[in-house]
VMD Tcl script that draws the C-alpha trace (Angstrom):
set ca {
  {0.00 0.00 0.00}
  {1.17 3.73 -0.25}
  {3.61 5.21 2.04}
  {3.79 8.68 3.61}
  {4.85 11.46 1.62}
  {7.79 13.74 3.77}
  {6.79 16.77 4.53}
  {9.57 18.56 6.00}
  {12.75 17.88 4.20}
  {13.16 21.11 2.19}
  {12.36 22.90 5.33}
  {14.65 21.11 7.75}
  {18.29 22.99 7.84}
  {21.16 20.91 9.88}
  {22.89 23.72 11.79}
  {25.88 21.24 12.53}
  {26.76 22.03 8.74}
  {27.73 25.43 9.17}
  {30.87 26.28 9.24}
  {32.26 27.99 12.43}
  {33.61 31.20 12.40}
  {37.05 29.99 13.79}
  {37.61 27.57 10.74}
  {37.19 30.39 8.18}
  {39.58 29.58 5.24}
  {41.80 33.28 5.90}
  {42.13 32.14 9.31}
  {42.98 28.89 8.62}
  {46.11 29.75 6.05}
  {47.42 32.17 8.35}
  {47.63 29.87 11.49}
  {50.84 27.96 10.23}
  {52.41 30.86 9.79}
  {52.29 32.55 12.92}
  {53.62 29.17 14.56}
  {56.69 28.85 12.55}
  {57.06 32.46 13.72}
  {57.02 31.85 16.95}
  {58.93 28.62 16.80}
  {61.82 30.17 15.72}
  {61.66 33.17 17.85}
  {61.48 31.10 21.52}
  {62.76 27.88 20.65}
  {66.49 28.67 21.59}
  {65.38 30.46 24.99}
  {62.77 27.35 25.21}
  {65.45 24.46 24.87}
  {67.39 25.91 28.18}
  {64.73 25.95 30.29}
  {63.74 23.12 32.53}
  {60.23 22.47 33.00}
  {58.77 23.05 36.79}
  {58.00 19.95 38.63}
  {54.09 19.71 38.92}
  {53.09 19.27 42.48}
  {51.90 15.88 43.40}
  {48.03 15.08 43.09}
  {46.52 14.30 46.64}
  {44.35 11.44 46.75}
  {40.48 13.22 47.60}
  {37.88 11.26 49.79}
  {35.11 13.05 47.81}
  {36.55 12.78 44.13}
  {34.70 9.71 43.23}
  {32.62 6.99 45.48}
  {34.26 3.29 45.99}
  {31.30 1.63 44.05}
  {28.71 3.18 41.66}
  {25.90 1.79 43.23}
  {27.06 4.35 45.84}
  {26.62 7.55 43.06}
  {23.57 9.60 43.96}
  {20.81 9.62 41.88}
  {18.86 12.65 42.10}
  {14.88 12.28 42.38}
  {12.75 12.73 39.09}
  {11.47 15.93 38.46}
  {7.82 16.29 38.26}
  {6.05 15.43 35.04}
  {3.25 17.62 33.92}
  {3.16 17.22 30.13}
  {1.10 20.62 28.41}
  {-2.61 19.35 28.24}
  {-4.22 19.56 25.25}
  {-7.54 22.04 25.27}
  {-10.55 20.50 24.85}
  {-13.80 21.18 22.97}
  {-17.31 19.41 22.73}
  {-19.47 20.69 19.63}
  {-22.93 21.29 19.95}
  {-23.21 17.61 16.90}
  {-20.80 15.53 19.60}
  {-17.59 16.17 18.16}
  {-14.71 16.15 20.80}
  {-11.54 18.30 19.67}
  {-8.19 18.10 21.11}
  {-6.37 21.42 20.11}
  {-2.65 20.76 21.25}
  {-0.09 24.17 20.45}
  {3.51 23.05 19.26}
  {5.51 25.75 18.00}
  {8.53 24.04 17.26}
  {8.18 23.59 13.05}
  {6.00 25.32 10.74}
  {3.81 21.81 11.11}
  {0.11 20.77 11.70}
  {-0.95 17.30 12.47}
  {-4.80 16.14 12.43}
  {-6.44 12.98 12.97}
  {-9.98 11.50 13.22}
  {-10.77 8.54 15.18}
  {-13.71 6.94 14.42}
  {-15.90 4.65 16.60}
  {-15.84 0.95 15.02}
  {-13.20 -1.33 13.72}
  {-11.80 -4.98 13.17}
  {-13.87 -6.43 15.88}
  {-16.85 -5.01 14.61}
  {-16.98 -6.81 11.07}
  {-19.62 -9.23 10.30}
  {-18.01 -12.83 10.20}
  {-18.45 -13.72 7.22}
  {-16.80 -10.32 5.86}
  {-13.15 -10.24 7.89}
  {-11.42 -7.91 5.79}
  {-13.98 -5.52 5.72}
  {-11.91 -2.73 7.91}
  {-8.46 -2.80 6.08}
  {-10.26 -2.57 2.47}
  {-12.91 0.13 4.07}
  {-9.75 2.57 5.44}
  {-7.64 1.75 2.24}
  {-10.05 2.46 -0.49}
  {-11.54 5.55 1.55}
  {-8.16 7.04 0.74}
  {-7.46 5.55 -2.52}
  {-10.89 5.57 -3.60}
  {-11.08 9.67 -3.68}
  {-13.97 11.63 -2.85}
  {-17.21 12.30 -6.06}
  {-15.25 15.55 -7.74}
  {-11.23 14.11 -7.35}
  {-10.11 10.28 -7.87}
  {-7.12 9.20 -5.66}
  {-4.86 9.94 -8.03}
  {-5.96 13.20 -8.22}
  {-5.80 13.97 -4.39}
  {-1.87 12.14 -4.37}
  {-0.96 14.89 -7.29}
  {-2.93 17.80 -5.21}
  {-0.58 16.37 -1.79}
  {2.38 15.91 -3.29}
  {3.04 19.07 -4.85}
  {2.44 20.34 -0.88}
  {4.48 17.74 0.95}
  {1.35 16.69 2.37}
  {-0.18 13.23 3.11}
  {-3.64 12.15 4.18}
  {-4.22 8.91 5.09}
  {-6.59 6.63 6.76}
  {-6.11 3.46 8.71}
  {-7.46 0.96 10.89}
  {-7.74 -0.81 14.57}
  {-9.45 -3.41 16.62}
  {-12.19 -0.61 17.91}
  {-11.79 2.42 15.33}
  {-10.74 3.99 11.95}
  {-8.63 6.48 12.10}
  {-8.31 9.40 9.05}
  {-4.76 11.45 9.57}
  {-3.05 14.15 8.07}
  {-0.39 16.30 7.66}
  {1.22 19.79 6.18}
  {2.87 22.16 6.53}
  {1.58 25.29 8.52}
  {0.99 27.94 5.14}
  {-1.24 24.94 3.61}
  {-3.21 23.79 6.17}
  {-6.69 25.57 4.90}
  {-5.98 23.82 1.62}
  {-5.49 20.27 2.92}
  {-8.40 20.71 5.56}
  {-11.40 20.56 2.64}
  {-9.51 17.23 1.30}
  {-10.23 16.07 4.82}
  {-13.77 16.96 4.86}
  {-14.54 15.96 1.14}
  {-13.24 12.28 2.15}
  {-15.77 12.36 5.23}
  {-18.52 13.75 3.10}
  {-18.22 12.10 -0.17}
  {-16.59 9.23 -0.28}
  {-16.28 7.48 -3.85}
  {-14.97 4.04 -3.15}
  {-14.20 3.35 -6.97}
  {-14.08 0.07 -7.66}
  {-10.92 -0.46 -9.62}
  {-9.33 0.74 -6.11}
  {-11.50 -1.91 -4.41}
  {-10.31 -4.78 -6.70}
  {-6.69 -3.33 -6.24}
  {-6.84 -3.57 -2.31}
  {-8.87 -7.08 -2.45}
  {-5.91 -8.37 -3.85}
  {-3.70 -7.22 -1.91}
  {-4.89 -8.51 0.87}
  {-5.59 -12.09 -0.61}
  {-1.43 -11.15 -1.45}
  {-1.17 -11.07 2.59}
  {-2.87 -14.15 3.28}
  {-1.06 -16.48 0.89}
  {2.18 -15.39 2.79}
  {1.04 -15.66 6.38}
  {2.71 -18.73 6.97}
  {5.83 -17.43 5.67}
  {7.42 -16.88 9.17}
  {7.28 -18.54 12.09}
  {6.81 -15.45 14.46}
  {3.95 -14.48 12.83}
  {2.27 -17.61 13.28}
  {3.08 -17.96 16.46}
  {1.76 -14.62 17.26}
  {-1.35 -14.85 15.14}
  {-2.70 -18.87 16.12}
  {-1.52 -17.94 20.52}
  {-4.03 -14.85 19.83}
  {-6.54 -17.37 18.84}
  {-5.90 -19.49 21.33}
  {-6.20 -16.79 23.78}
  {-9.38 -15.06 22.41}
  {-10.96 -18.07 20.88}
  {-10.47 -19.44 16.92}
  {-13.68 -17.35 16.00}
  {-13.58 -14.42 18.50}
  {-14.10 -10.83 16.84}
  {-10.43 -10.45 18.68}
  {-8.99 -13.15 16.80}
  {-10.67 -13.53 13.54}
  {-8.30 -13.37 10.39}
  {-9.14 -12.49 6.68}
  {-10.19 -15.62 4.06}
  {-10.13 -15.38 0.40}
  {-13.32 -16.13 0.63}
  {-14.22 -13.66 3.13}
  {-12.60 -10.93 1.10}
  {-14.08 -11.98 -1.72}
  {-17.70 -11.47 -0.52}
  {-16.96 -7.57 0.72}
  {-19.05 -5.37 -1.96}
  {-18.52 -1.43 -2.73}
  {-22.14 -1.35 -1.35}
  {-20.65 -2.68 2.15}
  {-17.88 -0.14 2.21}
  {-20.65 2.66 1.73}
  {-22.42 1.45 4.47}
  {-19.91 0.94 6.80}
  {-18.80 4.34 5.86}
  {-22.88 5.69 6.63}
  {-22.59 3.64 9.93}
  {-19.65 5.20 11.90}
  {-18.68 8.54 10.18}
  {-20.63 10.87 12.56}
  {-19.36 13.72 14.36}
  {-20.77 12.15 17.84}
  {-18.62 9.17 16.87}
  {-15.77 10.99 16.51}
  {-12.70 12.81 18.27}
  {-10.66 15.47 16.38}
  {-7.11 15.30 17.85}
  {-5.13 18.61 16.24}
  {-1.28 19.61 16.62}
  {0.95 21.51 15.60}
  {1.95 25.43 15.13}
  {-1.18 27.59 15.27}
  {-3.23 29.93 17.05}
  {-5.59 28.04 19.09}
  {-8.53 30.95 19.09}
  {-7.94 30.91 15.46}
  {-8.09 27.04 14.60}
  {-11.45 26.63 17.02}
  {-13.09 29.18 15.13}
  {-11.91 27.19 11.55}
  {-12.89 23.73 12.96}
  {-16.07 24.75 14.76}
  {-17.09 25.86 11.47}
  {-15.64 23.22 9.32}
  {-17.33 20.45 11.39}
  {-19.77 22.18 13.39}
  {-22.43 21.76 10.35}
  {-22.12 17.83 10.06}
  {-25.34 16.13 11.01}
  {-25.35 13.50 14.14}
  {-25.39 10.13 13.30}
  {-26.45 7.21 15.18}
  {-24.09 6.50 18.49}
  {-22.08 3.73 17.55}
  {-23.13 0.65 19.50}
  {-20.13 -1.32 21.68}
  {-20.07 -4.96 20.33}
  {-20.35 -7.16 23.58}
  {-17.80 -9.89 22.99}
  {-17.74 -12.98 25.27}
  {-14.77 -13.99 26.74}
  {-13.62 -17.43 27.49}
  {-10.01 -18.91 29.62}
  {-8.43 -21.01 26.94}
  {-8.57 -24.29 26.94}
  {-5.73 -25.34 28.50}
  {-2.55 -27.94 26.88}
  {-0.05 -28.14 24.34}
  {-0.86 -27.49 20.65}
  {1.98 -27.67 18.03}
  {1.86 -26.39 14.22}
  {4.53 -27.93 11.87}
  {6.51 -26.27 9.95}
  {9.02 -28.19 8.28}
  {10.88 -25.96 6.02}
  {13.00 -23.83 9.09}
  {15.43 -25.06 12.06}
  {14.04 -22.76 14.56}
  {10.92 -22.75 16.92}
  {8.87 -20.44 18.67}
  {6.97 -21.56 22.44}
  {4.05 -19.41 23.37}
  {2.63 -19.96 26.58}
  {-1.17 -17.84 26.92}
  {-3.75 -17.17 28.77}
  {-6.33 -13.84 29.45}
  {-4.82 -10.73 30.95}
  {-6.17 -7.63 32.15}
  {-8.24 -4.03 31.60}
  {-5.56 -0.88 32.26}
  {-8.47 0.01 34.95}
  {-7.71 -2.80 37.06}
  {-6.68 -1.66 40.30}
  {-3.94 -4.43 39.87}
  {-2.29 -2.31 36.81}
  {0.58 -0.67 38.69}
  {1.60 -3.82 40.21}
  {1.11 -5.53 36.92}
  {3.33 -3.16 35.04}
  {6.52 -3.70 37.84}
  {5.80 -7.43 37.53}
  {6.29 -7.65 33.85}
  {8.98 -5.43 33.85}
  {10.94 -7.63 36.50}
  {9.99 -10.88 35.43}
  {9.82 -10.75 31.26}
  {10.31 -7.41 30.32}
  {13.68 -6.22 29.26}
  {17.36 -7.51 29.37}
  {17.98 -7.07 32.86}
  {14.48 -9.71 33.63}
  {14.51 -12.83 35.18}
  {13.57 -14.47 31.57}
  {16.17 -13.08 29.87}
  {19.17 -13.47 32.38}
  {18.26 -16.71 33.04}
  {16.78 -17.96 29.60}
  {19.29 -16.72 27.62}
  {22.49 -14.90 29.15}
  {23.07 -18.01 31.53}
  {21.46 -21.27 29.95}
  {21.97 -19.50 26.26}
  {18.91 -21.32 25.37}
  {17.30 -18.24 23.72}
  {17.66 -15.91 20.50}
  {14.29 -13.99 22.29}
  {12.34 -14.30 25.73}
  {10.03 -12.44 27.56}
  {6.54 -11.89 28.35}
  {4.15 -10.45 30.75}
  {0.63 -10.43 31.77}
  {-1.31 -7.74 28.59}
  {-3.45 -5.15 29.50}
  {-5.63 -3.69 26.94}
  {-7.98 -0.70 27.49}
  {-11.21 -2.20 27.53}
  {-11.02 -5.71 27.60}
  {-8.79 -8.28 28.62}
  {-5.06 -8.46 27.04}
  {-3.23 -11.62 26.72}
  {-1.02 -13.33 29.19}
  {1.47 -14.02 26.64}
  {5.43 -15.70 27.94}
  {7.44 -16.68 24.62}
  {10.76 -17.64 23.11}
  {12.64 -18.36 20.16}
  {14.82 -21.25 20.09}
  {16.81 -23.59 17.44}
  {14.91 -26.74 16.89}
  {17.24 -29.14 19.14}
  {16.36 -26.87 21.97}
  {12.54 -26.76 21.54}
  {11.72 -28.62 24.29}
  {14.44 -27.37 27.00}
  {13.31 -23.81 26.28}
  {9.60 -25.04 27.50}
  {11.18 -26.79 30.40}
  {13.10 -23.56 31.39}
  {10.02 -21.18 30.89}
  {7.69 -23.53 33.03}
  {10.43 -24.05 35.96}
  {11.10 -20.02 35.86}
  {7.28 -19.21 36.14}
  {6.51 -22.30 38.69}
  {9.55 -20.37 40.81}
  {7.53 -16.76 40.60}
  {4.98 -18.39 42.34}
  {6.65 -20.51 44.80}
  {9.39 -17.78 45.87}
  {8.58 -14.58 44.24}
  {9.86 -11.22 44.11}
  {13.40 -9.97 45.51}
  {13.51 -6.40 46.28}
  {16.24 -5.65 44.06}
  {14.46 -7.26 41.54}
  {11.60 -4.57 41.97}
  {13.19 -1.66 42.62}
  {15.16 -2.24 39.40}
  {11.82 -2.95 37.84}
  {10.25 0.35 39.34}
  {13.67 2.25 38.19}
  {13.25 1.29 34.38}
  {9.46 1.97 33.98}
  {10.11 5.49 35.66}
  {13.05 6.45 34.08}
  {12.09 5.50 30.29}
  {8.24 6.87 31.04}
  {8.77 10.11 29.44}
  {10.28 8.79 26.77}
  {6.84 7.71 25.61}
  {5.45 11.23 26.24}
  {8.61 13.37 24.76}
  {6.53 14.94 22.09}
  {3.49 17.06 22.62}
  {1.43 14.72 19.54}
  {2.62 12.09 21.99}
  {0.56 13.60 24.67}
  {-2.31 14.04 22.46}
  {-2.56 11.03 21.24}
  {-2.61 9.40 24.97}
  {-5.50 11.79 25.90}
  {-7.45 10.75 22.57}
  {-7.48 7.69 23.96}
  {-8.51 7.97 27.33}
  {-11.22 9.89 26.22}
  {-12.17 7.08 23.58}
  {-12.49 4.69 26.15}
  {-13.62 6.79 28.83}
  {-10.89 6.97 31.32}
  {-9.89 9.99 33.66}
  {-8.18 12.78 31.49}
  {-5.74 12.69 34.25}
  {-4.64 9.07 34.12}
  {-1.54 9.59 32.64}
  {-0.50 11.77 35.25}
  {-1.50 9.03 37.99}
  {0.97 6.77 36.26}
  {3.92 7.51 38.02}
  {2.79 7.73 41.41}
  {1.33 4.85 41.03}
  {4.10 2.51 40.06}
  {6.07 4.31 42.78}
  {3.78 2.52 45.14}
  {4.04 -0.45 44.16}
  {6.12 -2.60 46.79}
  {7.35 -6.45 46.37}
  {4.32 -7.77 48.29}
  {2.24 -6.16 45.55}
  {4.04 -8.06 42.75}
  {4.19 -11.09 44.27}
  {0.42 -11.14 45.20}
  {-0.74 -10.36 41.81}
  {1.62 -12.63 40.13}
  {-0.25 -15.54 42.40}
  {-3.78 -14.24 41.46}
  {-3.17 -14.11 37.49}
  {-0.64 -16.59 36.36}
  {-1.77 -20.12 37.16}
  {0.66 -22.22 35.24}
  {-1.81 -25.11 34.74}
  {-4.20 -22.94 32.94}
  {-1.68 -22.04 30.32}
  {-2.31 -22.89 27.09}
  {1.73 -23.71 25.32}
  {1.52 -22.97 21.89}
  {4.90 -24.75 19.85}
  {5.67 -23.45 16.01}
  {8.47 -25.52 14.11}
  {9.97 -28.31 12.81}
  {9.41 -31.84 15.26}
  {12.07 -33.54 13.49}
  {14.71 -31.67 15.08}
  {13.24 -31.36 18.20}
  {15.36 -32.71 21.38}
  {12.25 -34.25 22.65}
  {9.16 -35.09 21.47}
  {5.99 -33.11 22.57}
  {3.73 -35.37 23.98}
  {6.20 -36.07 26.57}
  {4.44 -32.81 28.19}
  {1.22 -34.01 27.94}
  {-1.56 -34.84 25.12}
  {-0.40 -32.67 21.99}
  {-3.44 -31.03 19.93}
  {-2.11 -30.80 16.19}
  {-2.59 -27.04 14.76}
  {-4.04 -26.50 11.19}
  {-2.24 -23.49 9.84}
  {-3.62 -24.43 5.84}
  {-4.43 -21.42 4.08}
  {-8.44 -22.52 2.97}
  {-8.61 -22.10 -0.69}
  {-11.31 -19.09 -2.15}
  {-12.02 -18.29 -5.55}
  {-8.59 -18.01 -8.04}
  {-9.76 -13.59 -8.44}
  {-11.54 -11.76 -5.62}
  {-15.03 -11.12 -6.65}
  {-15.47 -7.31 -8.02}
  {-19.07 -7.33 -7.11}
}
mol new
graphics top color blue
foreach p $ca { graphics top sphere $p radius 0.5 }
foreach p [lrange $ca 0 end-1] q [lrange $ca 1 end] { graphics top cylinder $p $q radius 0.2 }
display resetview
């Protein structure tokens, strides 16, 4: 599919090019010069003179500590990121208006209410062709083609996307056009074409996608532990079919489109370098006269543990393997979250964890490992502990992960282990928020899913209170090892042991169902 277009790279000047005023070529030429000068002028006095013995250098209690655990480290400051100004139109629309002066930039995007999980089954696919073709597909008075020429020649982009609960439509320019690029924006939310040779171009593309999802063994892994996790047919889970894609009409795509594109079912996140009085006025009465829609209903999706074992998918053609061990995790709004956070972090979540140290710097058993209990905004996440392996140590690498996670439950935490936990989260925290459009787009969401607007904020103090009794007591109420589902992707032959010596193995069909030889146009 298209990429981005870059917007900023006749603007962008690299100061670190400029020459310095010290390195100016007259100065330069006349430097050796005036050192041969004085080189023969002193160097007779020079040669009879015996340097003066430097004074010795007393050792100094306070010049450096013994240890470096023993170097202070000075608290955090505060964090209080700019908040973005908010605005409810009288039609529902929520605006974010978020000032960044630093380039001659403005960022926009749309989210819009409904997404993957909201297809109908027997139309998975539906979302990716939907955002794709929206863009592609142009708007009643310009094709796609025609709004890519219109974009380019202003190092702008618009483009639309989508997600498991929403659609999103982006874009970006540069400051001077932003009241040109604006009316693209609202043409593509008012008249949508979705031309058909664009909707036969992204049909097969995707049915490209599908015959190469078995390509790698990561991505299997990743895709068939999700279903595991969620359930084979869960709206969480659910993967495209030929024949799936094939039955997705133009008709569908308009009325998806009709369905969710309504200003109550949408928030307007906006950022960049502008006058904020200014750019109300021009979006209150750019999208102040679109009509309300129908709310967009939630879909309720049942949730089921998985059913617990080991399942295995063959693929014969690599010498590597991939374990996945799943289960259900938790909502951010769990009261557990803090604790959950410091647990992952300590037991799965970077090279310093107990996985990794133990997995793979001491046993070397492991290209990858990690893992941690998911939390997803508002549903359950995955419990998800995995490794990558060579084949002839498939079955050691399963042996390690189950004695490592039977020994969180039996001994737990150690207080260094926490406080180095605690440490990591803290100190790479803002790194996730070092942008202001960083901070907008975390306030987007709390507001899409209805969270305090100040829950960012409460992040820090509450991982700071997290203590090693937390971890270990949350660690005992969510991973149950017998409950885990083990997920194994590779090649048996090569394997150091067979599978069913863990218990009854539950074969994994990863064929790619056959649809129609050309997605249907119709």
């Amino acid at each position: 599919m298209r990429s981005n277009h870059p917007v900023m790279e006749a603007v962008l000047v690299n100061k670190s090019q400029r020459e310095p005023l010290s390195s100016s070529p007259r100065r330069r030429s006349l430097a050796p010069l005036v050192g041969i000068f004085v080189s023969l002028t002193f160097l007779p006095a020079m040669s009879q003179e015996k340097p003066a013995p430097k004074p010795p250098v007393k050792a100094s209690s306070s010049t450096a500590p013994a240890s470096w655990k023993q170097i202070p480290i000075p608290p955090l400051h505060q964090f209080h990121p700019q908040e973005p100004k908010r605005v409810e139109l009288p039609n529902g629309l929520v605006i974010f208006l978020q000032e960044d002066h630093e380039l001659p930039l403005i960022d926009g995007t749309i989210r819009i209410r409904g997404g993957h999980r909201d297809e109908p089954a027997d139309k998975v696919g539906l979302a990716p062709i939907y955002a794709e073709v929206w863009r592609t597909g142009g708007t009643k008075t310009k094709t796609g083609d025609e709004l890519d020429d219109f974009l380019e020649m202003r190092a702008a982009h618009v483009e639309a996307a989508p997600g498991a609960d929403s659609t999103s439509l982006s874009w970006s320019s540069l400051k001077e056009d932003f009241d040109r690029v604006l009316p693209v924006v609202l043409d593509l939310l008012e008249n949508p074409e979705f031309r058909q040779d664009k909707i036969d171009l992204a049909k097969q593309q995707l049915a490209s996608l599908i015959s190469r999802r078995n390509d790698e063994v990561g991505e299997i892994a990743q895709r068939e532990a999700t279903r595991l996790a969620y359930g084979r047919d869960n709206p969480y889970a659910r993967i495209p079919e030929y024949s799936t894609v094939a039955a997705i009409t133009r008709d569908d795509l308009l009325n998806w489109h009709k369905r969710t594109v309504a200003p109550n079912n949408m928030i307007l996140g906006i950022a960049g370098d502008f006058d904020p009085t200014l750019m109300e006025s021009k979006l209150r009465d750019a999208f102040g006269k679109l009509a309300q829609g129908q709310p967009f209903p939630r879909t309720e999706i049942a949730l089921h543990d998985p059913i617990p074992g080991i399942y295995f998918a063959e693929k014969d053609d690599v010498n590597q393997s991939t374990v996945e061990m799943v289960d259900l995790g938790i909502e951010r709004r769990s009261s557990d979250y803090y604790a959950v956070e410091v647990l992952n972090e300590a037991f799965g979540g970077g090279f310093s964890s107990r996985l990794f140290s133990n997995i793979r710097t001491r046993m070397g058993l492991a290209y990858s490992v990690g893992g941690g209990i998911g939390a997803a905004y508002d549903h359950p996440g995955i419990m998800r502990f995995s490794a990558s392996t060579k084949s002839g140590s498939t079955a050691a690498v399963i042996d390690a992960l189950k004695k490592e996670i039977d020994d969180l439950i039996k001994d737990g935490v150690k207080s260094d282990e926490v406080q180095k936990a605690k440490d990591a989260i803290l100190n790479s925290f803002i790194f996730a928020f070092d942008s202001k459009e960083k901070v907008l787009a975390e306030r987007m969401a709390y507001e899409f899913y209805g969270y305090p607007a100040d829950f960012l904020e409460r992040y820090r103090a509450g991982i700071e209170k997290v203590t090693v009794a937390d971890v270990d007591r949350v660690a005992r109420k969510y991973i149950h090892p017998e409950k885990l589902a083990t997920l194994v992707v590779g090649n048996s032959k090569d394997f150091d042991r067979a599978l069913d010596t863990f218990g009854k193995v539950t074969k994994v069909d990863i064929t790619i169902p056959q649809g129609p030889a050309k997605a249907s146009s119709k």
